[in-house]
C-alpha positions in Angstrom: 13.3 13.0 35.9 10.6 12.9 33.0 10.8 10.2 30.5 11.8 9.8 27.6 8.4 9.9 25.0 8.5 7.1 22.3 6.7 6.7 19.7 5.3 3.3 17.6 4.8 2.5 14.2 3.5 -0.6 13.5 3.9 -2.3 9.6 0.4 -4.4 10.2 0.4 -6.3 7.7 4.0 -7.1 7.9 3.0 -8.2 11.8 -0.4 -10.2 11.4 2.0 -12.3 8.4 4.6 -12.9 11.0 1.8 -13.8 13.6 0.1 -15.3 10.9 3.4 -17.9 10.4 3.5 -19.1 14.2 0.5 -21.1 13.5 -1.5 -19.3 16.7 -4.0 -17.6 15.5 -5.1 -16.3 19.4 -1.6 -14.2 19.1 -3.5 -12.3 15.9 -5.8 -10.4 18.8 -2.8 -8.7 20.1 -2.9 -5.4 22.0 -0.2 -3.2 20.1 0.1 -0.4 23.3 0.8 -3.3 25.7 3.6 -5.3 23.2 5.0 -1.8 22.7 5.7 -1.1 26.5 7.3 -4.1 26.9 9.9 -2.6 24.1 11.1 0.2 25.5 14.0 1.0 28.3 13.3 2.2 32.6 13.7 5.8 31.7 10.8 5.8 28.7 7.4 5.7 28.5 4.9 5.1 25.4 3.1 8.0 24.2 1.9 6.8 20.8 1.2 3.9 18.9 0.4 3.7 15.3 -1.2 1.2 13.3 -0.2 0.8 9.4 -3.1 -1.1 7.1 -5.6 -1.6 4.6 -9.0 -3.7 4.5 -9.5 -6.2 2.3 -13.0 -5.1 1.4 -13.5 -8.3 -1.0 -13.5 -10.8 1.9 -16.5 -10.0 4.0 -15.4 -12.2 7.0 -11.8 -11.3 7.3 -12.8 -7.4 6.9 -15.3 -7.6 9.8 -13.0 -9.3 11.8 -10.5 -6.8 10.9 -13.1 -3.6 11.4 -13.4 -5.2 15.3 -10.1 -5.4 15.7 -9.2 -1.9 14.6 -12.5 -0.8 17.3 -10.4 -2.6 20.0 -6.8 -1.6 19.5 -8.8 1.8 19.3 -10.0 1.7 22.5 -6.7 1.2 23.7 -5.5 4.2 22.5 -3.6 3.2 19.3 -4.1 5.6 16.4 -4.9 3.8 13.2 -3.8 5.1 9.8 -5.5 3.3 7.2 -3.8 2.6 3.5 -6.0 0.7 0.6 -5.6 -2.1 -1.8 -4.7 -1.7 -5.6 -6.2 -4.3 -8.0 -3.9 -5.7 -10.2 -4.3 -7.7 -13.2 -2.5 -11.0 -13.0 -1.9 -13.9 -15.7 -1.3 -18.1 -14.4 2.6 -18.7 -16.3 1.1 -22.1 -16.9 -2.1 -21.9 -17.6 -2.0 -18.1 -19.0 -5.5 -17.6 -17.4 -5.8 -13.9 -16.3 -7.1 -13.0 -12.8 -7.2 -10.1 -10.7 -5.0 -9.6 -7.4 -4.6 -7.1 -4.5 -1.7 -5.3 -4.0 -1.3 -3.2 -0.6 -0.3 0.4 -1.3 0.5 3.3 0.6 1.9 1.8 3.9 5.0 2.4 3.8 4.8 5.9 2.1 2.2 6.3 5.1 4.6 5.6 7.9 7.5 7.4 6.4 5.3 10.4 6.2 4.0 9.9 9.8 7.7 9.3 11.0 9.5 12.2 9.6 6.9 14.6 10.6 6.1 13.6 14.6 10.1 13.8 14.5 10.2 17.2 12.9 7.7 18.3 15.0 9.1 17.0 18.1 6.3 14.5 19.4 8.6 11.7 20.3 12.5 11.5 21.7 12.4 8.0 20.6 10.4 6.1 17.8 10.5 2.0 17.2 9.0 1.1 13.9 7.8 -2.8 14.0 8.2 -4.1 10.1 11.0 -6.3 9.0 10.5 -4.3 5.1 13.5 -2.9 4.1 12.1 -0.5 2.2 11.3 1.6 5.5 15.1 1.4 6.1 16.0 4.2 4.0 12.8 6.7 5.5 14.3 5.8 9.2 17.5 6.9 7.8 16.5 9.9 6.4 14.3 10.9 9.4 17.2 10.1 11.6 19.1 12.9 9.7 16.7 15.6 9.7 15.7 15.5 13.1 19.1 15.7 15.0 19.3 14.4 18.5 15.9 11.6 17.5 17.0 7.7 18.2 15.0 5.6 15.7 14.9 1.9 15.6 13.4 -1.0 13.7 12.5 -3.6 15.6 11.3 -7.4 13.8 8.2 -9.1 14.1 8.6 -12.2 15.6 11.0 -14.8 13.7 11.9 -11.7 11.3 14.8 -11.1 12.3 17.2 -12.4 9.5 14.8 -10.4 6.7 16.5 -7.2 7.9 20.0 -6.6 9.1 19.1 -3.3 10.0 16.6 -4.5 13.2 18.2 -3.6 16.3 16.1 -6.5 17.8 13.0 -8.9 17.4 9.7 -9.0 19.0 9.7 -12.2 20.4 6.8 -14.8 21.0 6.7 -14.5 24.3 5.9 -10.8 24.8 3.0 -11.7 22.4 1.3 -13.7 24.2 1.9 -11.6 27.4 0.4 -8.9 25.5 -3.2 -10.1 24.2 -6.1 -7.8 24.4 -9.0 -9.5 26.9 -12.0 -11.3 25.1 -14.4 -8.6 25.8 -13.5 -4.5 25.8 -16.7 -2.7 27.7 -17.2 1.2 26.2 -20.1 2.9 26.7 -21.9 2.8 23.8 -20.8 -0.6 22.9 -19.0 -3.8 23.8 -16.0 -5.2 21.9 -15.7 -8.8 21.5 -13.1 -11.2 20.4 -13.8 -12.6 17.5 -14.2 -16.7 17.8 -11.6 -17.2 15.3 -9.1 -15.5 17.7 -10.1 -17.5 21.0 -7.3 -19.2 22.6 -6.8 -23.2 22.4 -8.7 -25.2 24.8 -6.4 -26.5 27.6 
């Protein structure tokens, strides 16, 4: 009997904040293709993942240690689609001095976009989209209409669960940290390694 294929779509940023919120900051270096097989049922098997985000090219540190960990999740197969940052203009209520913040943009359009076309074109019999955002809600429900006979599901990041009704379940902490990526990933042309703020605590 062949399995059922299911697809991944991963809200990153939604995911690292969640991550981010446990306080753990090993769980950040997580291997997306491993936490998704531990999502889906006997009869499927995983046969894509996709990675929603941006870089936040004004912090040098944090976008190196993002670039690495796109290289890694890479190397495990997962395909990354890549969104950008908006400036926005932003003025302190009490203070009124103006600054300029970063907005994410295109994520969600980008995985709406990604999800109603693999669907159409019959690349998946299931999909799971990781994101507590409602605003993907109404794109699974719309994909879910056009592509007749397609199960689609959100699933919560960890501890996400109450910030959409819609989840049919949450990730939970421990298939995190059952699902890490190792400290070094060995390619030929290069060797990945983990960065240090990602090393696990000292026991």
């Amino acid at each position: 009997m062949t399995a059922h294929r299911v697809s991944v779509y991963i809200d990153g940023f939604n995911l690292y904040h969640a991550l981010d919120d446990l306080g753990e900051s090993h769980l950040k270096w997580l291997d997306l293709w491993a936490l998704s097989e531990t999502l889906i049922r006997q009869n499927e098997a995983v046969t894509t993942v996709k990675y929603f985000s941006a870089y936040a090219t004004w912090m040098p540190a944090s976008y190196r240690r993002h670039q690495r960990y796109v290289a890694a999740l890479q190397a495990r197969g997962v395909q990354f689609i890549e969104g950008r940052f908006k400036e926005k203009p932003m003025q302190c209520k009490s203070c009124n001095v103006r600054y300029k913040a970063h907005e994410e943009k295109e994520t969600d359009v980008n995985i709406g976009v990604q999800l109603m076309a693999d669907g159409l074109k019959d690349r998946f019999d299931r999909a799971l989209v990781i994101s507590a955002d409602t605003d993907l809600n109404e794109a699974v429900t719309l994909t879910k209409a056009e592509t007749a006979g397609k199960q689609i599901d959100l699933v919560a990041p960890p501890k996400r669960k109450g910030r959409n009704s819609v989840a049919l379940f949450e990730v939970t902490v421990g298939r995190v940290r059952r699902s890490l990526l190792p400290p070094q990933i060995v390619l030929e042309d290069k060797t990945i390694i983990r960065p240090i703020e990602y090393d696990p605590p000292i026991t």
